[in-house]
Residue frames as qw, qx, qy, qz and C-alpha x, y, z in Angstrom:
[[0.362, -0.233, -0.903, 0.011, 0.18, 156.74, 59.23],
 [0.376, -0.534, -0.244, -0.717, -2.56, 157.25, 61.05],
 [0.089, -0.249, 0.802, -0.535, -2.51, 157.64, 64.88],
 [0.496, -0.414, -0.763, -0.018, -4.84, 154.55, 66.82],
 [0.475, -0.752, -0.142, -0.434, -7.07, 155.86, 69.16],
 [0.794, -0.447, -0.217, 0.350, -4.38, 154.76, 71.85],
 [0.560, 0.178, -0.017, 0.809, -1.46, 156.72, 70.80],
 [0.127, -0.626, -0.476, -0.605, -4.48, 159.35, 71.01],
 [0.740, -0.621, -0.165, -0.200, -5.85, 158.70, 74.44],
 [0.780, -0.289, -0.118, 0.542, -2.19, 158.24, 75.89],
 [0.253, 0.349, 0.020, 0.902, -0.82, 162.03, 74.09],
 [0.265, -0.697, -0.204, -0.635, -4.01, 163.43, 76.00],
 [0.835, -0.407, -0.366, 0.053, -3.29, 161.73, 79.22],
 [0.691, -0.218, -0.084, 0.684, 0.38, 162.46, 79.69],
 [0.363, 0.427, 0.233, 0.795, -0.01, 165.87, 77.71],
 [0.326, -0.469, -0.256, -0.780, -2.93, 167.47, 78.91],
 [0.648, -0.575, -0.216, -0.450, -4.94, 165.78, 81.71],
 [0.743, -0.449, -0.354, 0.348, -2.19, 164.94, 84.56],
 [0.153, -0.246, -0.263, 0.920, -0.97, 168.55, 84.63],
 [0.332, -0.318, -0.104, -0.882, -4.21, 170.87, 83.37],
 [0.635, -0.445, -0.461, -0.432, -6.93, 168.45, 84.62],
 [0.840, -0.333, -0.323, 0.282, -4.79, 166.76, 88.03],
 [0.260, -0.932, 0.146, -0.207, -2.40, 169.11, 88.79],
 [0.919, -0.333, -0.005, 0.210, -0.02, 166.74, 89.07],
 [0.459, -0.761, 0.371, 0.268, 3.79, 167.33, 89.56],
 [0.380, 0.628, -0.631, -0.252, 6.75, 167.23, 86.65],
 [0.097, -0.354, 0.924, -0.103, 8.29, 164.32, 88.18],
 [0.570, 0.191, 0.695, -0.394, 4.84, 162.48, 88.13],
 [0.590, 0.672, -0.018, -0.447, 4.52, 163.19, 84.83],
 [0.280, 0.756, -0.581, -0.110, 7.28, 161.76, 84.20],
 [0.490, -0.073, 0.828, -0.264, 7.20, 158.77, 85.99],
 [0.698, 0.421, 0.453, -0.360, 3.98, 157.92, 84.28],
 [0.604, 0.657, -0.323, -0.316, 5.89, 158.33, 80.68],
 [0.196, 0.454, -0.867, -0.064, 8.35, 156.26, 81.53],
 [0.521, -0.122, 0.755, -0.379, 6.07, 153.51, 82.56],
 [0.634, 0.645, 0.219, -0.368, 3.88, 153.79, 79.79],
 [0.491, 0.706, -0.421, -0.288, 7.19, 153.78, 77.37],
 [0.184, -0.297, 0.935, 0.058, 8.31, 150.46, 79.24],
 [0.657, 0.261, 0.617, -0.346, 5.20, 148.95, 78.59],
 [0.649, 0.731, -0.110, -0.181, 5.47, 149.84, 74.68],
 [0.259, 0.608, -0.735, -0.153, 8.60, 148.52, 74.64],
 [0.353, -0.049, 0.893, -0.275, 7.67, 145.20, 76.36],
 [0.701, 0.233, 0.617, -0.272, 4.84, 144.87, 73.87],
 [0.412, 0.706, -0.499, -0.288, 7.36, 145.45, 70.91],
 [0.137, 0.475, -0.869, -0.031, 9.67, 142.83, 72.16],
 [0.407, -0.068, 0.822, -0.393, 7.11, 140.62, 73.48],
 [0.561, 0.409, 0.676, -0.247, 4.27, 140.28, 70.80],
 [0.354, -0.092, 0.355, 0.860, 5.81, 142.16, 68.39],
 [0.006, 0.873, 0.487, -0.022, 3.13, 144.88, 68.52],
 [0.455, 0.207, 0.042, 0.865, 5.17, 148.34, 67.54],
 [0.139, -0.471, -0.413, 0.767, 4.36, 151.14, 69.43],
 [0.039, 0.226, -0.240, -0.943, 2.92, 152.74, 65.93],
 [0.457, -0.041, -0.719, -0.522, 0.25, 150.12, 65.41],
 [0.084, -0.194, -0.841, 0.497, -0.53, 149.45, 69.08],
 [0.364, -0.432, -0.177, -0.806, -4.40, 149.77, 69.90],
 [0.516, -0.312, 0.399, -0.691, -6.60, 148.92, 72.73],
 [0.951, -0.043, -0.059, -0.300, -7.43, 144.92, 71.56],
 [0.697, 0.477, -0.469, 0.258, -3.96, 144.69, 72.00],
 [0.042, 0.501, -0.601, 0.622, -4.14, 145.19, 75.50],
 [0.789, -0.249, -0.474, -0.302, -5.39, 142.80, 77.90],
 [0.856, -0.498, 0.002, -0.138, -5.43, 141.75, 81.64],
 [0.970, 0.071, 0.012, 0.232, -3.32, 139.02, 80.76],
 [0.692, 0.261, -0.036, 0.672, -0.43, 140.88, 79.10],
 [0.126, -0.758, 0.324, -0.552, -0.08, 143.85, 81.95],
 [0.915, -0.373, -0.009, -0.152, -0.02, 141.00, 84.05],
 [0.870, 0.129, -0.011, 0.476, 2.89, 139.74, 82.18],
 [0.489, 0.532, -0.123, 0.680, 4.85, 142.92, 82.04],
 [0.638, -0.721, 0.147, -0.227, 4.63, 143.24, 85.60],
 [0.854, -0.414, 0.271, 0.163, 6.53, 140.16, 86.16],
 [0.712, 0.533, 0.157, 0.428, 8.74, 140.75, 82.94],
 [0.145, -0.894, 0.229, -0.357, 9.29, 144.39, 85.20],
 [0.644, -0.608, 0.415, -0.208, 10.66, 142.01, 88.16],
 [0.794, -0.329, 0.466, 0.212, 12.41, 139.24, 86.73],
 [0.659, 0.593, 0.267, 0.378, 13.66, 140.49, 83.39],
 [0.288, 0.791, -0.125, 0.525, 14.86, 143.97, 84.27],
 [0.547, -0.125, -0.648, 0.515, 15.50, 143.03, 88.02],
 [0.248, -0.448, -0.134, -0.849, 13.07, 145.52, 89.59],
 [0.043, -0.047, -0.832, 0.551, 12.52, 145.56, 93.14],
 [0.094, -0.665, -0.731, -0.124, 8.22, 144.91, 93.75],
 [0.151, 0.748, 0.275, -0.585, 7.68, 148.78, 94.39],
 [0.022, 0.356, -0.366, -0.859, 9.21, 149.75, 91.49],
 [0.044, -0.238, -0.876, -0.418, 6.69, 147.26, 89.74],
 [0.001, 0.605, 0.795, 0.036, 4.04, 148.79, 91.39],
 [0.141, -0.540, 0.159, 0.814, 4.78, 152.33, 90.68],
 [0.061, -0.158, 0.586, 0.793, 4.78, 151.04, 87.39],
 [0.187, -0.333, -0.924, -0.012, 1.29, 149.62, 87.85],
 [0.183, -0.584, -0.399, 0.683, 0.10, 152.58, 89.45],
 [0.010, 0.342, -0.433, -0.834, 0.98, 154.74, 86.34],
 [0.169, -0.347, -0.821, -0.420, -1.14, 151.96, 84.02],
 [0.171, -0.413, -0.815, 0.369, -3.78, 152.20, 86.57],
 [0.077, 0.593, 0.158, -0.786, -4.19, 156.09, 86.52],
 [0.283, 0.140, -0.676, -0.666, -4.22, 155.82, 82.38],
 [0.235, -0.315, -0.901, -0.183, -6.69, 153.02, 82.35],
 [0.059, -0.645, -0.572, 0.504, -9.11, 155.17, 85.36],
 [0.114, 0.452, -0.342, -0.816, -8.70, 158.42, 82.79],
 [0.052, 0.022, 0.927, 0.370, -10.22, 155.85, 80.16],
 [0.091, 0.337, 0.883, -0.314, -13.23, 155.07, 81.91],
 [0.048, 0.653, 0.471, -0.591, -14.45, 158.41, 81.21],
 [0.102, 0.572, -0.431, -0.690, -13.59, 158.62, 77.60],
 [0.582, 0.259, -0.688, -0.348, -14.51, 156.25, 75.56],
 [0.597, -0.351, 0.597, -0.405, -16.10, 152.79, 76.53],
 [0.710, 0.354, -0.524, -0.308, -15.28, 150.77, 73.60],
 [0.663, 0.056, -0.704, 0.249, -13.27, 147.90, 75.74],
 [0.431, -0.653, 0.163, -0.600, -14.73, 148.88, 79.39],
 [0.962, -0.250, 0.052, 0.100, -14.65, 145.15, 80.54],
 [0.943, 0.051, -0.217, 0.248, -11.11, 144.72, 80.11],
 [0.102, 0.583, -0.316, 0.741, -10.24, 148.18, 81.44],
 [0.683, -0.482, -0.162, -0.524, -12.14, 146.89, 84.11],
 [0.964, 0.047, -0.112, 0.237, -10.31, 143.71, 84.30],
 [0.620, 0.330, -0.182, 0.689, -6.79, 145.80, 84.24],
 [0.369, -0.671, 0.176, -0.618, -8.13, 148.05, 87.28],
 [0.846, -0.451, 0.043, -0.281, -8.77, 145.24, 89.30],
 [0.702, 0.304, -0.470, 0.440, -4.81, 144.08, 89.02],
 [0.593, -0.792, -0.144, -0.007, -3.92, 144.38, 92.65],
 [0.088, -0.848, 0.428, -0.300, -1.35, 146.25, 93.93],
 [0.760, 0.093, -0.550, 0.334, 2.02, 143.49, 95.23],
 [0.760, -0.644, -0.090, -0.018, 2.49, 142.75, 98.98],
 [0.603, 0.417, -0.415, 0.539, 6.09, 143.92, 100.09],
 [0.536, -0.515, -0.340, 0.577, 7.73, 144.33, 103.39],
 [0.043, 0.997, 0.067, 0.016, 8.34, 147.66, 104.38],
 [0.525, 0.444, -0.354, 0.634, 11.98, 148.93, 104.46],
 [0.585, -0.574, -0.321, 0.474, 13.40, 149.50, 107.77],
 [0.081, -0.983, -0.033, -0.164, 13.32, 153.72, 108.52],
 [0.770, 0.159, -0.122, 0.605, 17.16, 154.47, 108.30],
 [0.063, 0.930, 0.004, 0.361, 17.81, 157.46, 110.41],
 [0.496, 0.285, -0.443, 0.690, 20.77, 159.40, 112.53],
 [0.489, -0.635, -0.384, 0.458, 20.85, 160.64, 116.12],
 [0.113, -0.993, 0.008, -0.021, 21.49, 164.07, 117.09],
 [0.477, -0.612, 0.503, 0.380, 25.47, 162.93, 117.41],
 [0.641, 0.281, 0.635, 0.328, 24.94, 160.99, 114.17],
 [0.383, 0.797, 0.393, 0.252, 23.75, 164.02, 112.42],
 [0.000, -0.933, 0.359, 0.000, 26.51, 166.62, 113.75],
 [0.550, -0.271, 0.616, 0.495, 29.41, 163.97, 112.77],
 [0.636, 0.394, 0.493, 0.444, 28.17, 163.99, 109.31],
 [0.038, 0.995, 0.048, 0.078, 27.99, 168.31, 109.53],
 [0.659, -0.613, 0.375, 0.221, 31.44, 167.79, 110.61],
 [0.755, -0.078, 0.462, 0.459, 33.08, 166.45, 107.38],
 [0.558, 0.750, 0.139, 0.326, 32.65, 168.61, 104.43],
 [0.455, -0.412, -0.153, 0.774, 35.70, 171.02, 104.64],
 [0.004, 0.932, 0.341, -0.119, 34.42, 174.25, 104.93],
 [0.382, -0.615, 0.222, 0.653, 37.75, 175.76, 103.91],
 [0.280, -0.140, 0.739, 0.597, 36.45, 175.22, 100.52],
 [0.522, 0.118, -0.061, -0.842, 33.24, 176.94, 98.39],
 [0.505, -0.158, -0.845, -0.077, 32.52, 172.79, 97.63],
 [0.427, -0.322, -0.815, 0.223, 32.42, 172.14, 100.94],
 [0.003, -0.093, -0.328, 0.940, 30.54, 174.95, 101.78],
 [0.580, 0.025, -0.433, -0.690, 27.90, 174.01, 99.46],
 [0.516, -0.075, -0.853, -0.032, 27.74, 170.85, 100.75],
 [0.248, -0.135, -0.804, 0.523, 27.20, 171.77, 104.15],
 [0.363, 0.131, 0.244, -0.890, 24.73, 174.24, 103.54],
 [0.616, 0.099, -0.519, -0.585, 22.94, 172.03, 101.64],
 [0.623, -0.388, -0.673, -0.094, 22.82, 169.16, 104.11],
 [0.156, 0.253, 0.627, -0.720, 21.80, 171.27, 106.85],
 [0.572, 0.157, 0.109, -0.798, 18.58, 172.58, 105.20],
 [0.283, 0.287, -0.901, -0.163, 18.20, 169.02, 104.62],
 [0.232, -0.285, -0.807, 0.463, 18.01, 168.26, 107.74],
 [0.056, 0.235, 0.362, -0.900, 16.17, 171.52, 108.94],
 [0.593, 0.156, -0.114, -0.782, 13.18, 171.28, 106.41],
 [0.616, 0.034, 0.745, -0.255, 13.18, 167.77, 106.49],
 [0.376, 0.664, -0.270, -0.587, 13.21, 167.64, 102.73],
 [0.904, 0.086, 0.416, -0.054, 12.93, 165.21, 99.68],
 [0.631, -0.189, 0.436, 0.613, 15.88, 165.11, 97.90],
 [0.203, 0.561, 0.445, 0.668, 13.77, 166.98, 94.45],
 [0.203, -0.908, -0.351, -0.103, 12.41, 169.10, 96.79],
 [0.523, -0.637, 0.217, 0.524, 16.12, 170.53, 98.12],
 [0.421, 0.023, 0.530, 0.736, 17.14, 170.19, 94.04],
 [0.144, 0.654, 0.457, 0.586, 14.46, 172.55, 92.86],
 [0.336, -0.804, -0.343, 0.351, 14.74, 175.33, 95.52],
 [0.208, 0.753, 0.298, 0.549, 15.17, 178.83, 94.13],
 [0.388, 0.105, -0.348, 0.847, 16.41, 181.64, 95.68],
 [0.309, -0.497, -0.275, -0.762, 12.93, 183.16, 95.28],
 [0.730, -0.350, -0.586, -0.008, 11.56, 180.14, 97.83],
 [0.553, -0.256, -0.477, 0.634, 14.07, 181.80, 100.70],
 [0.243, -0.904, -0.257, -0.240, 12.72, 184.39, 103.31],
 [0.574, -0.008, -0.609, 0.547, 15.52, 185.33, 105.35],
 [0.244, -0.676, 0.102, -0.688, 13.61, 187.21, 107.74],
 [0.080, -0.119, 0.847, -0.512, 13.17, 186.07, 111.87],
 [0.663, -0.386, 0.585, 0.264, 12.59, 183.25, 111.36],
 [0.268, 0.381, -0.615, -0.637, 13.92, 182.45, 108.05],
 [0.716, 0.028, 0.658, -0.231, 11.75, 180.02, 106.18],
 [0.106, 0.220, -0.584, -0.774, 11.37, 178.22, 102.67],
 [0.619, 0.376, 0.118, -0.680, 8.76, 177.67, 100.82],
 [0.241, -0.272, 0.909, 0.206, 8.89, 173.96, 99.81],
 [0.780, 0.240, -0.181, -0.549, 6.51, 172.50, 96.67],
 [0.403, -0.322, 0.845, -0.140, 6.29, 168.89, 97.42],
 [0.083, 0.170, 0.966, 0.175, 4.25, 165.76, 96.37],
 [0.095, 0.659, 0.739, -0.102, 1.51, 166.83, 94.49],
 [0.245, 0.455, 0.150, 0.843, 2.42, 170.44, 93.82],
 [0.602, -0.596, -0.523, 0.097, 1.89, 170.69, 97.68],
 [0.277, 0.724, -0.236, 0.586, 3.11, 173.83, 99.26],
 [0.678, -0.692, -0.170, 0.179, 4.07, 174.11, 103.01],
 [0.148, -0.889, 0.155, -0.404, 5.97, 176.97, 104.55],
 [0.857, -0.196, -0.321, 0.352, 9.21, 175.41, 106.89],
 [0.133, 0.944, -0.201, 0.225, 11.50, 177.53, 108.97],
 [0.828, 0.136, -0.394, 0.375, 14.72, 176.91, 109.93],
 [0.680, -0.646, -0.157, 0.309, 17.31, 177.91, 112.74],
 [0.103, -0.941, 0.244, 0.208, 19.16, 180.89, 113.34],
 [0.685, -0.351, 0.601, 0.216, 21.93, 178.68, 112.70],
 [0.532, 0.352, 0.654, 0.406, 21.27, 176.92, 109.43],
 [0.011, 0.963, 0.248, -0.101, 19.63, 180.99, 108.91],
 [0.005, -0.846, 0.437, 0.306, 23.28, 182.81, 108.88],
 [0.467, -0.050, 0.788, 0.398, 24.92, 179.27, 106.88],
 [0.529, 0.504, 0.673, 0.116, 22.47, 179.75, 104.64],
 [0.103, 0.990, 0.092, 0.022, 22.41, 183.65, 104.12],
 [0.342, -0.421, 0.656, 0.524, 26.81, 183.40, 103.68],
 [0.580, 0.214, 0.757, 0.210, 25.82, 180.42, 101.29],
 [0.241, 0.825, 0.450, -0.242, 24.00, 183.09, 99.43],
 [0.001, 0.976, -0.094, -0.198, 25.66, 186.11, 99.80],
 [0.333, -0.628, 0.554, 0.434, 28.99, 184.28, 98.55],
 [0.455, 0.179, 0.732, 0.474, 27.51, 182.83, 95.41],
 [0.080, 0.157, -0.296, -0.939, 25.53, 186.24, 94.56],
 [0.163, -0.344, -0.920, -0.088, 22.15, 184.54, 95.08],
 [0.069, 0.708, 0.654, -0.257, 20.35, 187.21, 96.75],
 [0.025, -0.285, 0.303, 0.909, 20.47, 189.63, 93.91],
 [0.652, 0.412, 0.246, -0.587, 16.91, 190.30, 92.13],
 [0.655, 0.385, -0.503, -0.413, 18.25, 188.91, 88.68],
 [0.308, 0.241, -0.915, 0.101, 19.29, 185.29, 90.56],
 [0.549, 0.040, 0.563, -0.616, 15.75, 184.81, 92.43],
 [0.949, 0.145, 0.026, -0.279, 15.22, 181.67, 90.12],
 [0.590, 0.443, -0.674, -0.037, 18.48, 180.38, 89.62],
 [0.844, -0.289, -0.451, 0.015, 19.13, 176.87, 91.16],
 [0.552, -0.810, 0.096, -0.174, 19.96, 177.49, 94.78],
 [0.738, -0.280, 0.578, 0.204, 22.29, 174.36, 94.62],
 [0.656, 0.639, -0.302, -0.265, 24.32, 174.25, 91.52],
 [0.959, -0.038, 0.163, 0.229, 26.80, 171.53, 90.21],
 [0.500, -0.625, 0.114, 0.589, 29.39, 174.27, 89.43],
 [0.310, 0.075, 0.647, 0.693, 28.32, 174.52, 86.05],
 [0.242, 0.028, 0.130, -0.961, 24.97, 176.56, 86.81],
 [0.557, -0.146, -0.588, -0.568, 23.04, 173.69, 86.58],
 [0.506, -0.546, 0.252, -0.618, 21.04, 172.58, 88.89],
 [0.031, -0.330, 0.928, -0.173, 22.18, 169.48, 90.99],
 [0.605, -0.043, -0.632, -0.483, 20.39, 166.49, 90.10],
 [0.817, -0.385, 0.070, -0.423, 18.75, 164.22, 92.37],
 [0.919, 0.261, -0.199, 0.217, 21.67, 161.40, 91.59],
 [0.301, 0.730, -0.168, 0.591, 23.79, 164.34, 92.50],
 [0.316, -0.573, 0.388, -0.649, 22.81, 165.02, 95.59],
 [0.981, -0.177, -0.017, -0.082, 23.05, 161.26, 96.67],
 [0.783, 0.262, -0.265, 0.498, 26.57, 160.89, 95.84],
 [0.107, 0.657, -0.360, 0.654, 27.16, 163.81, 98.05],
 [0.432, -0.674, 0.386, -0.458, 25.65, 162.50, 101.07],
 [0.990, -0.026, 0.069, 0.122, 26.84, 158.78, 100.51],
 [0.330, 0.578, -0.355, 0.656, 30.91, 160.87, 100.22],
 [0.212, -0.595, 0.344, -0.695, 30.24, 162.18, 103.87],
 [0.825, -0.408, 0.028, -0.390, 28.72, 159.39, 105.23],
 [0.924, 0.015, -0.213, 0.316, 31.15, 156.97, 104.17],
 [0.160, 0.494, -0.417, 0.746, 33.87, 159.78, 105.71],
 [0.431, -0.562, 0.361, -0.607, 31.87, 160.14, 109.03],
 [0.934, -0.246, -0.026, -0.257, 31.31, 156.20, 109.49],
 [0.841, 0.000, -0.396, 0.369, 35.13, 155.42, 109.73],
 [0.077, 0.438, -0.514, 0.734, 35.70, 157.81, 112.17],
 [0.372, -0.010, 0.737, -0.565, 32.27, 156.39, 114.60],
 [0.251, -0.084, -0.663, -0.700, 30.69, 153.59, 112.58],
 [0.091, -0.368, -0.916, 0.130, 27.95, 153.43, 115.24],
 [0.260, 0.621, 0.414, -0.612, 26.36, 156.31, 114.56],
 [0.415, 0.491, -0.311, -0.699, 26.35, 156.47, 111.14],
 [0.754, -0.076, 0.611, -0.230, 24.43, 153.21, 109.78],
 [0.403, 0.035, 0.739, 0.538, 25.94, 151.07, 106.29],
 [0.318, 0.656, 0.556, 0.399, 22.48, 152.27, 103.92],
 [0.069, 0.724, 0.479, -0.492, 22.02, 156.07, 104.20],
 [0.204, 0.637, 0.502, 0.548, 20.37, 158.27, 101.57],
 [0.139, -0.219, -0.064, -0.964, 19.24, 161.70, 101.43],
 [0.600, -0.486, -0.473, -0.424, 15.56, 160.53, 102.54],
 [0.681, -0.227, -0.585, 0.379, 17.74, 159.41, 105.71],
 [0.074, 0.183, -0.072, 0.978, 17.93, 163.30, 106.57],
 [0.576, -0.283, -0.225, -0.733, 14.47, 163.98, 106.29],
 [0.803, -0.350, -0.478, -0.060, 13.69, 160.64, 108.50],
 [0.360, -0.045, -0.400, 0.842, 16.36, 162.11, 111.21],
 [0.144, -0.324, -0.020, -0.935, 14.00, 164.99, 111.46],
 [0.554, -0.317, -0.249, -0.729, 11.20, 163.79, 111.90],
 [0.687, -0.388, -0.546, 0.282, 12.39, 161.09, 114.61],
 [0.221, -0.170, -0.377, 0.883, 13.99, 164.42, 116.64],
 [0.361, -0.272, -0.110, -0.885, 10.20, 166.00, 116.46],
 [0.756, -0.280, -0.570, -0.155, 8.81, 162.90, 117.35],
 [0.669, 0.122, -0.482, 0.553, 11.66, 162.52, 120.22],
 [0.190, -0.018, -0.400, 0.897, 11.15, 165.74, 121.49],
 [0.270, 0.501, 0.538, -0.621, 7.09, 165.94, 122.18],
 [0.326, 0.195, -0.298, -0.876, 5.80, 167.60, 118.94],
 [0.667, 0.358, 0.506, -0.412, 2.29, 166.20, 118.19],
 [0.406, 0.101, 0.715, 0.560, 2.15, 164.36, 114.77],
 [0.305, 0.885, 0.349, -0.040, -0.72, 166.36, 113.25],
 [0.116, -0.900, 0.341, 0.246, 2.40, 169.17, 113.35],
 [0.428, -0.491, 0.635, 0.415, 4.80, 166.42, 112.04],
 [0.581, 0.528, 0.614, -0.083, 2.53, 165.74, 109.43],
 [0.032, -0.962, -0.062, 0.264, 2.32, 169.18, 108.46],
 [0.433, -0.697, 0.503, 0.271, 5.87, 169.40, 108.53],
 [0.517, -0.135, 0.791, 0.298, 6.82, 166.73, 106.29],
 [0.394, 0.304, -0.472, -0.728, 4.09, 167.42, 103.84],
 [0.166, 0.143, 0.970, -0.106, 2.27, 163.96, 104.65],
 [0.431, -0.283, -0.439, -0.736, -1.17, 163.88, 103.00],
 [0.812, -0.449, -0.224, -0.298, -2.25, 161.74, 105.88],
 [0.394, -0.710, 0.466, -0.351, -1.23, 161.21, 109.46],
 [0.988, -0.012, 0.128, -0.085, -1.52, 157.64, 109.27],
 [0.813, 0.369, -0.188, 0.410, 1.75, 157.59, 107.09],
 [0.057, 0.716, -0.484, 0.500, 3.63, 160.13, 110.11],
 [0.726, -0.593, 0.236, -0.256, 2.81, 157.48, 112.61],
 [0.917, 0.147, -0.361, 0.084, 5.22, 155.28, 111.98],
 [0.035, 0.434, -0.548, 0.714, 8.19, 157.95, 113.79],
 [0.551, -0.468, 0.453, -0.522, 5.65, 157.44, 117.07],
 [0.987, 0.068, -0.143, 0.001, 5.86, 152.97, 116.44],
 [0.692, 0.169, -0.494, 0.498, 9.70, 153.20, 116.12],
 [0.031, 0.601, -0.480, 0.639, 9.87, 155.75, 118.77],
 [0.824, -0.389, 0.144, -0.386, 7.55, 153.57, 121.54],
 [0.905, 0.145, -0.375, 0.135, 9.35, 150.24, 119.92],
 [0.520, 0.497, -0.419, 0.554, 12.89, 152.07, 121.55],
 [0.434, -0.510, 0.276, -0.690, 11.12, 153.51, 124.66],
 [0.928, 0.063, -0.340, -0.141, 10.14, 149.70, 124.94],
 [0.931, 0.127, -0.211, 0.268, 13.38, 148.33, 124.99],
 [0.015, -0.613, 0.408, -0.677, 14.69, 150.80, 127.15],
 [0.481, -0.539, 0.377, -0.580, 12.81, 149.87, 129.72],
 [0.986, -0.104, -0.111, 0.064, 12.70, 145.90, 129.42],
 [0.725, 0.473, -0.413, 0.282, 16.84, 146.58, 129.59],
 [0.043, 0.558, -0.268, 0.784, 16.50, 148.31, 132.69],
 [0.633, -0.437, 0.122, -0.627, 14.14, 146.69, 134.57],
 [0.093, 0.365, -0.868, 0.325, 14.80, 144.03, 137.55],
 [0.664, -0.057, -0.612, -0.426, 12.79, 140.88, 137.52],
 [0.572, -0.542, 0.460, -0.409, 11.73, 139.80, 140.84],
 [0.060, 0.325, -0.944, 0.025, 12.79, 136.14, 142.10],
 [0.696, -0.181, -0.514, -0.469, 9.47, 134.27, 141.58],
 [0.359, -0.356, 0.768, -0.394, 8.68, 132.53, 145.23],
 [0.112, -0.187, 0.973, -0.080, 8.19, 129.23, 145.26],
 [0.732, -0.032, -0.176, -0.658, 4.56, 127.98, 144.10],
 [0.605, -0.248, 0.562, -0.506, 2.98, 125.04, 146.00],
 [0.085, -0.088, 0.900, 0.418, 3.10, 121.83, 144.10],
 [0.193, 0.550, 0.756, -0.298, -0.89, 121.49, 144.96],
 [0.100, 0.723, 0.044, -0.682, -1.19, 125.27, 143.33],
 [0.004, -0.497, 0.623, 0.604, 0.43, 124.28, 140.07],
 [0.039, 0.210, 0.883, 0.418, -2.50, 122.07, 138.88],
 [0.055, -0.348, -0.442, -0.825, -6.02, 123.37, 138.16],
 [0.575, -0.552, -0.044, -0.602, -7.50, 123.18, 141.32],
 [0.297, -0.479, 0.707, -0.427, -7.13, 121.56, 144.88],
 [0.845, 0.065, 0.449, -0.284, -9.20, 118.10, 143.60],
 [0.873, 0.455, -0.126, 0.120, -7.45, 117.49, 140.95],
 [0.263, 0.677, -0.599, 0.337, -4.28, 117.54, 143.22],
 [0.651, -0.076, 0.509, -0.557, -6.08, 115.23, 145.60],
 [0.841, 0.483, -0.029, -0.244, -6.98, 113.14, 142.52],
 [0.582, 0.648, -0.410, 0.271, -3.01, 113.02, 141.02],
 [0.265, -0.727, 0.540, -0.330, -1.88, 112.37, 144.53],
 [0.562, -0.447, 0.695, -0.033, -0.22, 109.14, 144.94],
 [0.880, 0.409, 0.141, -0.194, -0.63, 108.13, 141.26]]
């Protein structure tokens, strides 16, 4: 059968122009297939349009509309993921523009789908006690729990996004003074982190007992799952949701009911914030494309500074105010007087 000029325009898209032309990142790439493969499946079951026969008059406003909400109340999808998925269309449908203008209006039309209002999530992070109970549980008497701990310290210490910690390479590690790695982020973003003497000799053991800093092991996966593969992103969740739930029945006020791996990385960057660093630096740090998204750390930190000080502070005893004083002027108390 012959391929439709979609199937076409989608193989170049995902194949070719979001890594040669964008640069963009595996995981993006991915993303974007799987969006693109819910959507084909949503107009299989939905209009019974088969992903081999699908073309461009088959697509319409209307019915990305629908498989938006079909994203949210059919598959139970929380409104980012829907607009993730929306995002993906979007980037396909902007790629269009510049190819081919058989159905421009309604690519038009499917641009102009706005993006869904959601609350933010509340910024789940640990304290400086919070974050040396949870260093505290793995038992280090064991290569596991040796893995574990080296692994969520440079968590913490690079402030890291969970793929970004699962694709680190032995190559990525300097151990010189200081030691740093070399972290590819969102976007196939590089930035340069070092870490602490500390986390520096944990790490360099971590290493040196799994045969990691030999020349022939300067790609294998830093972190492995004990089978030489590299630890998945799933993976490394279950480990730090194990530790947490350990550290929170021993003090559950410092370790709070949701945390994730991201919750690391947000620990950091509230103890930079905490301790003076300028956000341009925390930016930096994190890999933020824009500063705007690091300000939030300085919001919660003020919010706390705040409420510090309202708890602290001692409300004088208001003196008495004249009864004359309490209306808008000395005639109109004159006026109201014997009424």
């Amino acid at each position: 059968m012959k391929p439709t000029n979609f199937a076409k325009y989608l193989t170049d898209f995902l194949g070719k122009y979001l890594d040669g032309e964008r640069g963009c990142s595996p995981n993006t790439v991915v993303a974007y297939r799987d969006a693109m493969t819910l959507f084909l499946i949503f107009m299989r079951d939905t209009y019974n349009v088969g992903a081999d026969r699908i073309d461009f008059k088959d697509i319409t406003q209307e019915r990305v509309i629908a498989f938006l909400g079909w994203i949210e109340t059919e598959r139970k999808c929380s409104v980012q993921t829907r607009n993730a998925r929306l995002a993906a269309i979007h980037s396909f449908f902007r790629f269009l523009l510049y190819r081919s203008a058989d159905h421009l209006s309604e690519w038009q039309r499917i641009l102009a789908i706005k993006i869904k209002k959601t609350s933010r999530p509340p910024v789940v992070y640990l304290t400086t006690d919070g974050v040396k109970l949870l260093f505290a549980q793995p038992d280090t008497s064991r290569p596991k729990g040796r893995r574990d701990l080296t692994l969520l310290s440079l968590m913490y210490e690079c402030a890291a996004r969970v793929q970004e910690i699962a694709s680190l390479v032995p190559a990525r590690v300097n151990l010189g003074k200081p030691t740093t790695l070399r972290i590819t982020g969102k976007g196939n973003k590089t930035r340069i982190v070092p870490i602490s003497e500390q986390s520096s000799k944990l790490l360099k053991a971590y290493m040196q007992e799994n045969q990691l800093l030999d020349d022939y092991a300067n790609l294998y996966p830093l972190f492995n799952n004990g089978r030489g593969d590299m630890l998945t992103r799933m993976g490394i969740t279950v480990i730090v949701k194990k530790y947490a739930a350990m550290a929170r029945k021993i003090n559950p006020s410092l370790i709070p009911p949701k945390i994730s791996p991201h919750s690391l990385r947000h620990s950091k960057a509230m103890m930079l914030q905490q301790n003076g660093v300028n956000l341009v630096c925390i930016r930096d740090f994190l890999g933020h494309r824009s500063v705007t998204t690091t300000e939030i750390y300085a919001r919660i930190d003020n919010k706390q500074k705040r409420e510090a000080i309202e708890k602290t502070s001692v409300s004088p005893t208001p003196k008495k105010i004249p009864s004359w004083q309490k209306n808008k002027g000395l005639l109109q108390w004159l006026e109201n007087l014997g009424k």
